[in-house]
LUMBAMI-805198 format. One line per field, with one value per residue (C-alpha): x, y, z; chain; residue in one letter. Coordinates in pm, 1 decimal. Layout:
// LUMBAMI-805198
px: (X,...)
py: (Y,...)
pz: (Z,...)
chaine: (A,...)
residu: (A,...)
***
This chain:
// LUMBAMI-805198
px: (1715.5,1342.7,1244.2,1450.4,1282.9,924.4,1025.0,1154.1,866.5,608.2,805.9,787.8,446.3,321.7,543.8,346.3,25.5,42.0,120.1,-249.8,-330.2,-436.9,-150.6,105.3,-127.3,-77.6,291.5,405.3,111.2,374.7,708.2,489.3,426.9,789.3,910.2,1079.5,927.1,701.4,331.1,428.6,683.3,452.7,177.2,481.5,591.6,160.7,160.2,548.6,459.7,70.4,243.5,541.5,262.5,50.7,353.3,459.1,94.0,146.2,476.1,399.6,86.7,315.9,518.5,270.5,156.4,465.8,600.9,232.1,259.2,614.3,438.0,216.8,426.3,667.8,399.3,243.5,-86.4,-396.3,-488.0,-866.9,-902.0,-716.4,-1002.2,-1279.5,-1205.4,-1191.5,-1555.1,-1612.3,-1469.9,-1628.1,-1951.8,-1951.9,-1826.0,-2110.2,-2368.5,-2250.9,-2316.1,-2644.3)
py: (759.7,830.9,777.5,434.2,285.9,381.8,254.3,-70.3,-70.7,-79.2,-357.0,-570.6,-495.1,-518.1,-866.5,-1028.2,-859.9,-1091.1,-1400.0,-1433.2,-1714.1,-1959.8,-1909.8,-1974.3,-2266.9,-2373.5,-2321.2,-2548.0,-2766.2,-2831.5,-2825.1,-3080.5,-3310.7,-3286.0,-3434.0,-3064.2,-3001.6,-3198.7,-3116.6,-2930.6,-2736.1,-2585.3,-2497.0,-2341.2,-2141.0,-2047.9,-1860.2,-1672.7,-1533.2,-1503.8,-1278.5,-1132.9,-976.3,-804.8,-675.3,-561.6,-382.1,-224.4,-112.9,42.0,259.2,387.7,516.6,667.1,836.7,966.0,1084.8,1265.7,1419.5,1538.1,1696.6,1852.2,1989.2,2127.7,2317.4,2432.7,2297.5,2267.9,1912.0,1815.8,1856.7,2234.7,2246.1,2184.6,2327.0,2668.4,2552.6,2536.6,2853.4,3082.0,2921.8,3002.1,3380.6,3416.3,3303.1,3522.8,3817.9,3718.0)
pz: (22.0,86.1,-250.8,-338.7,12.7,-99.0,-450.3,-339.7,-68.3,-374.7,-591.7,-314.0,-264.4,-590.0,-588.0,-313.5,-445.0,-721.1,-580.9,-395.9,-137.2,-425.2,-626.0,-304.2,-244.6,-556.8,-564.5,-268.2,-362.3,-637.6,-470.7,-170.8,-502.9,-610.5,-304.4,-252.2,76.6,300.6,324.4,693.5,542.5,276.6,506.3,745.1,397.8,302.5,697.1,634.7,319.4,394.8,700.0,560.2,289.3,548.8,727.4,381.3,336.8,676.8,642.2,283.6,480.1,744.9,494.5,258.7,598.9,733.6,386.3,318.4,657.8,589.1,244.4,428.9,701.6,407.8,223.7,507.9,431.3,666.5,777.1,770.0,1165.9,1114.7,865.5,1050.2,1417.3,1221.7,1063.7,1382.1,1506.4,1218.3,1269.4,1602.1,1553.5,1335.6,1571.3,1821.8,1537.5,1502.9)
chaine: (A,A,A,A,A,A,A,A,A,A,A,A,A,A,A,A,A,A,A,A,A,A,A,A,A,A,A,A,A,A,A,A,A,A,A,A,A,A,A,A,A,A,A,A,A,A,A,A,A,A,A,A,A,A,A,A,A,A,A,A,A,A,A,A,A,A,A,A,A,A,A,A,A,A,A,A,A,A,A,A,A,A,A,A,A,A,A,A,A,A,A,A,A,A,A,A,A,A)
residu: (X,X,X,X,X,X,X,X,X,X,X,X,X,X,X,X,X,X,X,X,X,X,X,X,X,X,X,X,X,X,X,X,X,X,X,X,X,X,X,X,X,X,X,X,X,X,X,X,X,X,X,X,X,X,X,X,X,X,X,X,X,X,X,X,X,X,X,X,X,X,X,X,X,X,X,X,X,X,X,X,X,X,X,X,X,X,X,X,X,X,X,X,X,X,X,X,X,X)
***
């Protein structure tokens, strides 16, 4: 179940990814023209998907995060801050040797 959300995460990412600012412009430029939606209602439609694509974007990170920290976890691996407080630690020890 992890794996199809990140995978249909990413389509709909990549999805809104292409379909920049310009091009949405563009788009209900053309529907406005066509007498498919008033000139209100395409601006309304810019500021949804404009938003929808950043929650999108944010949504996509979280995941990425939680599922790398879950990888992490699993293998047992040291985070960078694990890292570095025992940088710390060692290069403390070996002042006090000195």
């Amino acid at each position: 179940m992890e794996k199809d959300f990140i995978k249909n995460m990413l389509y709909m990412a990549v999805g809104y990814a292409s379909m920049n600012k310009e091009k949405i412009e563009e788009f209900t430029k053309e529907l406005t023209e066509k007498g498919k939606m008033t000139e209100e209602e395409g601006k309304k439609m810019i500021n949804e998907l404009i938003d929808r694509s950043k929650q999108v974007k944010d949504e996509i990170e979280s995941k990425i995060e939680n599922v790398s920290k879950e990888i992490y976890d699993t293998l047992h691996l040291a985070t960078k801050e694990e890292l570095d407080a025992l940088k710390k630690r060692i290069s403390d020890l070996e002042s006090k040797l000195k």
